[in-house]
N, C-alpha and C positions, 0 to 999 in steps of 0.2 A: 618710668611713670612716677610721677608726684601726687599723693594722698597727704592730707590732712584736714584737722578737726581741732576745735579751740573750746572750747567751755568757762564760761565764767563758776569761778566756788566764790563762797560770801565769806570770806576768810582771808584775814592779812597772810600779806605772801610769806611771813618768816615763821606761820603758823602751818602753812601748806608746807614751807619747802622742812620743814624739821619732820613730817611726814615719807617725804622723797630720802632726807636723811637715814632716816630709819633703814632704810634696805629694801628691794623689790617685796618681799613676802608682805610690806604693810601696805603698798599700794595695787599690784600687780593682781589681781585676782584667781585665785588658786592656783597658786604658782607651787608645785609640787619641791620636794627637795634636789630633785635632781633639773630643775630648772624647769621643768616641761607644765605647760596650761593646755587647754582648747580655748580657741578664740574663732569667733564669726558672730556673722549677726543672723539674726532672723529676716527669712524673707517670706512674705505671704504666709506667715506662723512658723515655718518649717524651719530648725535650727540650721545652717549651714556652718558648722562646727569643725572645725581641723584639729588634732595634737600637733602642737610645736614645740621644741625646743628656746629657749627665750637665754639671751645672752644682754646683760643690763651692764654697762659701761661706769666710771666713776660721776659722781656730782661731780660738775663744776660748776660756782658762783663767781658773777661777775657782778661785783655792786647790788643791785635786786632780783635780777635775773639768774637763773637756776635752769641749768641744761642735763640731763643723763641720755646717753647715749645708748637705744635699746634694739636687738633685731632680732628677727625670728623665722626659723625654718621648720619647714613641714617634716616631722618624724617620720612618717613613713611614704613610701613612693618619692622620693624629694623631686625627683627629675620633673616630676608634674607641677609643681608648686615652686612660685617666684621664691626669691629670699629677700625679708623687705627689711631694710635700713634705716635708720631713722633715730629720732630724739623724740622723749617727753619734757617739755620746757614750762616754764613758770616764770610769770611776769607780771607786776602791781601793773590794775587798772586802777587804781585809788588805795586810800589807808585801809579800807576794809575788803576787797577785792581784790584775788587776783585770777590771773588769766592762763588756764591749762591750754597748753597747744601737746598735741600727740600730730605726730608728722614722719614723713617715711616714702622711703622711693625702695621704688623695687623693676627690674628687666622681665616680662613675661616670657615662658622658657618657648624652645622650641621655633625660633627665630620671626618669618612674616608670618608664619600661620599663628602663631603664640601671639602674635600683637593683634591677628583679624581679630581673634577670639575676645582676648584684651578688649577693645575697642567696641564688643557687640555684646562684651557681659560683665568680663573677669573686672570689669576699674569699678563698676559700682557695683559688686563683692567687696574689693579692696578697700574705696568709699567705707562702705558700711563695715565692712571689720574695723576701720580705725576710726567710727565714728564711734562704734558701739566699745570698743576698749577703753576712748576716750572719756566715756563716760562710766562706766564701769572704776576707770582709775579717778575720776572727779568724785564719784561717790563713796569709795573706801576712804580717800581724803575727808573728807566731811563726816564721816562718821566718824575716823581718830582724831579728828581738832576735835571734834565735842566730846570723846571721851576724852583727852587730855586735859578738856577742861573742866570738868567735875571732878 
C-alpha cells in the first residue's frame, strides 16, 4: 500500500534542505536518542498514537532535489503493525518555495484478513499518520529557517 502527502513551506529549497542537513532530531519531531517518536494522527479528537522506532537513511541531493530515506516500526507487539518505507523529499516550486513530499509503502500484516481490515480502516490511519508527520516535519522546518535567520 502507497501513502503519501506533500506540503508546500515558503522557504527556498537550499534553506529547507540545510534543515534536513542538519540530522533527523531538527526535523523529525521528538525523535528520542535512541531513535524512537510516537506518531499518528487525531481521529474524531482521540490521539491514535504508536511508539516506533524510526530509522532515517543518508541525504541524497540531485541538483535541487533532496531525498532521505526514513522507515518506521511499531516498538511493541510489532507483528500487529505494518513497517512503512519511504522517503521525505524536497523540491523547488519556485525561488521562494519549496515542495515537502513524506511518502511510504507499507504490507498490512496478517495476509487477506490484514488487507480486509486495511481497506475498511488501517489506509486512512496510515493517510493520516503521514499526513499528520508531514506537517509536523514542514513545521519544525519553518520554524529553524526563521531561526537561522535572525
Amino acid at each position: 500500500m502507497f501513502v503519501q502527502r506533500s506540503i508546500h513551506i515558503d522557504h527556498p529549497v537550499d534553506a529547507v534542505t540545510s534543515v534536513l542537513a542538519a540530522g533527523p532530531h531538527a526535523w523529525f519531531a521528538h525523535l528520542d536518542d535512541l531513535g524512537e517518536t510516537e506518531i499518528g494522527p487525531q481521529v474524531a479528537g482521540i490521539g491514535l498514537r504508536k511508539k516506533v522506532a524510526v530509522e532515517v537513511g543518508p541525504l541524497v541531493t540531485t541538483g535541487d532535489w533532496t531525498q532521505i530515506p526514513v522507515s518506521w516500526k511499531a516498538t511493541f507487539i510489532e507483528k500487529l503493525f505494518p513497517v512503512m518505507t519511504g522517503n521525505v523529499e524536497l523540491a523547488p516550486v519556485d525561488g521562494r518555495t519549496t515542495k515537502l513530499t513524506v511518502c511510504g509503502m507499507y504490507e498490512p500484516p496478517f495476509g487477506p484478513l490484514g488487507k480486509q481490515v486495511d481497506d475498511a480502516f488501517m489506509h486512512k490511519v496510515a493517510e493520516a499518520t503521514v499526513a499528520d508527520l508531514a506537517e509536523s516535519i514542514a513545521r519544525r522546518i519553518d520554524a529553524a529557517v526563521l531561526a537561522q535567520a535572525e
